[in-house]
C-alpha positions in Angstrom: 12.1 -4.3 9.1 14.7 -5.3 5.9 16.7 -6.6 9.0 14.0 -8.9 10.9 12.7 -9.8 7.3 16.5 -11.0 5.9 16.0 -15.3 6.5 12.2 -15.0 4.7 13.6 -13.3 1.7 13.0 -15.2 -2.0 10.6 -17.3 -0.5 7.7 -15.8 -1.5 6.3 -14.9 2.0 3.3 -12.2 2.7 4.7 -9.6 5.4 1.4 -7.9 7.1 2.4 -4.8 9.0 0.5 -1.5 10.7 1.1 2.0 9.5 4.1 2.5 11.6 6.1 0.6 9.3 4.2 1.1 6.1 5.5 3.0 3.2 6.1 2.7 -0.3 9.5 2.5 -0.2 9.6 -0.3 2.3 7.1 -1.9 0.0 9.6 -1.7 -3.2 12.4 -2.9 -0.9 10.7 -6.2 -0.1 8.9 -6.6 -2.9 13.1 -6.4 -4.7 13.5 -9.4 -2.4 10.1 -11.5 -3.5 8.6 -10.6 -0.5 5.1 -9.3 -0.6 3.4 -6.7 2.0 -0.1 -5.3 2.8 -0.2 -2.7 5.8 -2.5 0.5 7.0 -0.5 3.6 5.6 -0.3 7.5 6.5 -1.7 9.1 3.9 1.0 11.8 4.5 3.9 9.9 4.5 6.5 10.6 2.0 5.9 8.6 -1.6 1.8 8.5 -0.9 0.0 9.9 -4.1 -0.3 14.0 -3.2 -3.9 13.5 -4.8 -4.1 11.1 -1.6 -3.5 13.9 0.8 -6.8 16.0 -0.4 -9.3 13.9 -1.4 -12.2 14.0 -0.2 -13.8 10.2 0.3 -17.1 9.9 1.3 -18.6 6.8 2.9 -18.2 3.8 0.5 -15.8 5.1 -2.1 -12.8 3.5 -3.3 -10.1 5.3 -4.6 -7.4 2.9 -5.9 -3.6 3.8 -7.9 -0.8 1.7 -8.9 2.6 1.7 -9.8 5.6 -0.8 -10.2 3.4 -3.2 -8.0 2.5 -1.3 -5.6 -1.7 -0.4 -5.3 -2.6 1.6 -2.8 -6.1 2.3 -1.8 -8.1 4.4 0.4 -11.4 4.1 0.9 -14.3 5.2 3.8 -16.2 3.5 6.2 -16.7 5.1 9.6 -13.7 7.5 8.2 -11.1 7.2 5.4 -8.2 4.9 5.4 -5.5 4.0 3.5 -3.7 0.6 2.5 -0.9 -0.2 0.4 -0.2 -3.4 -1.0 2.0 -5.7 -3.3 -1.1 -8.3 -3.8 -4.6 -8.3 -5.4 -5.9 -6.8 -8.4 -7.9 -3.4 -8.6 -10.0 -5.0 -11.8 -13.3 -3.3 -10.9 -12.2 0.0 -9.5 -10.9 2.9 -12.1 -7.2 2.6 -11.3 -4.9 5.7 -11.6 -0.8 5.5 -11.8 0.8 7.6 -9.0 
Protein backbone atom coordinates (compact mmCIF):
# COMPACT_ATOMS: atom_id res chain seq x y z
CA UNK A 1 0.00 0.00 0.00
CA UNK A 2 3.02 2.74 1.37
CA UNK A 3 4.45 1.66 -2.15
CA UNK A 4 1.35 2.26 -4.62
CA UNK A 5 0.53 5.35 -2.20
CA UNK A 6 4.37 6.99 -2.54
CA UNK A 7 3.55 9.87 -5.73
CA UNK A 8 0.12 11.08 -3.56
CA UNK A 9 2.01 11.64 -0.44
CA UNK A 10 1.93 15.47 1.22
CA UNK A 11 -0.86 16.19 -0.83
CA UNK A 12 -3.44 15.89 1.31
CA UNK A 13 -5.36 12.97 -0.58
CA UNK A 14 -8.22 10.63 1.16
CA UNK A 15 -7.07 6.83 0.55
CA UNK A 16 -10.52 4.56 0.92
CA UNK A 17 -9.59 0.92 1.28
CA UNK A 18 -11.45 -2.59 2.45
CA UNK A 19 -10.46 -4.52 5.53
CA UNK A 20 -7.83 -6.36 3.79
CA UNK A 21 -5.60 -3.55 4.00
CA UNK A 22 -7.00 -1.82 6.99
CA UNK A 23 -5.06 -1.43 10.18
CA UNK A 24 -3.97 1.03 12.50
CA UNK A 25 -0.66 0.95 11.78
CA UNK A 26 -1.12 1.45 8.10
CA UNK A 27 -3.39 4.35 9.17
CA UNK A 28 -0.43 6.07 11.28
CA UNK A 29 1.90 5.36 8.36
CA UNK A 30 -0.12 7.51 5.91
CA UNK A 31 -1.46 9.65 8.09
CA UNK A 32 2.98 10.45 8.85
CA UNK A 33 2.78 11.31 5.15
CA UNK A 34 -0.53 13.77 5.16
CA UNK A 35 -2.38 11.20 3.77
CA UNK A 36 -5.72 10.45 5.19
CA UNK A 37 -7.61 6.82 5.14
CA UNK A 38 -11.09 5.45 6.03
CA UNK A 39 -11.51 1.53 5.43
CA UNK A 40 -13.70 -1.58 7.03
CA UNK A 41 -11.39 -3.17 9.69
CA UNK A 42 -11.00 -6.70 11.46
CA UNK A 43 -11.91 -6.22 14.74
CA UNK A 44 -9.21 -8.76 15.54
CA UNK A 45 -6.40 -7.45 13.81
CA UNK A 46 -3.45 -6.50 15.75
CA UNK A 47 -3.58 -2.68 17.29
CA UNK A 48 -7.80 -2.82 17.39
CA UNK A 49 -9.00 -1.76 21.00
CA UNK A 50 -9.17 -5.43 22.93
CA UNK A 51 -12.44 -3.88 24.39
CA UNK A 52 -13.33 -4.05 20.49
CA UNK A 53 -12.93 -7.82 20.37
CA UNK A 54 -15.88 -8.51 23.16
CA UNK A 55 -18.30 -6.08 22.92
CA UNK A 56 -21.35 -6.84 22.55
CA UNK A 57 -23.28 -4.17 20.06
CA UNK A 58 -26.68 -4.35 19.58
CA UNK A 59 -28.60 -2.97 16.60
CA UNK A 60 -28.06 0.81 16.50
CA UNK A 61 -25.21 1.39 18.84
CA UNK A 62 -22.17 3.26 18.31
CA UNK A 63 -19.21 2.57 19.96
CA UNK A 64 -16.43 5.09 19.02
CA UNK A 65 -12.33 5.49 20.49
CA UNK A 66 -9.58 7.65 19.44
CA UNK A 67 -6.11 8.05 19.56
CA UNK A 68 -3.18 10.11 17.75
CA UNK A 69 -5.92 10.64 14.92
CA UNK A 70 -7.01 7.63 14.47
CA UNK A 71 -11.18 6.92 15.51
CA UNK A 72 -12.24 3.89 15.07
CA UNK A 73 -15.82 2.91 15.29
CA UNK A 74 -18.03 -0.06 15.34
CA UNK A 75 -21.32 0.07 15.28
CA UNK A 76 -24.54 -2.53 14.26
CA UNK A 77 -26.94 -2.69 11.64
CA UNK A 78 -27.84 -6.05 10.20
CA UNK A 79 -24.47 -7.17 12.34
CA UNK A 80 -21.57 -5.28 13.88
CA UNK A 81 -18.87 -3.63 11.93
CA UNK A 82 -15.96 -1.91 12.31
CA UNK A 83 -14.26 1.27 10.61
CA UNK A 84 -11.19 3.12 11.23
CA UNK A 85 -10.48 6.47 10.10
CA UNK A 86 -8.16 9.56 9.96
CA UNK A 87 -11.28 12.00 9.25
CA UNK A 88 -14.47 13.18 10.94
CA UNK A 89 -15.25 14.05 14.36
CA UNK A 90 -16.94 11.69 17.11
CA UNK A 91 -18.63 15.10 18.78
CA UNK A 92 -21.93 13.34 19.73
CA UNK A 93 -20.87 9.87 20.60
CA UNK A 94 -18.94 9.25 24.14
CA UNK A 95 -15.47 8.84 22.84
CA UNK A 96 -12.90 6.51 24.64
CA UNK A 97 -8.90 6.63 24.03
CA UNK A 98 -7.59 3.07 23.03
Amino acid sequence: MMDLMEPHFHKNHHVTYDSFFTSPALMYDLLDKSTHSTGTVIKTRKGMPASFRTTPVQKGEIHVKTRAGVMVILWADRRAVSLLTTTGSPRYIRVHTF
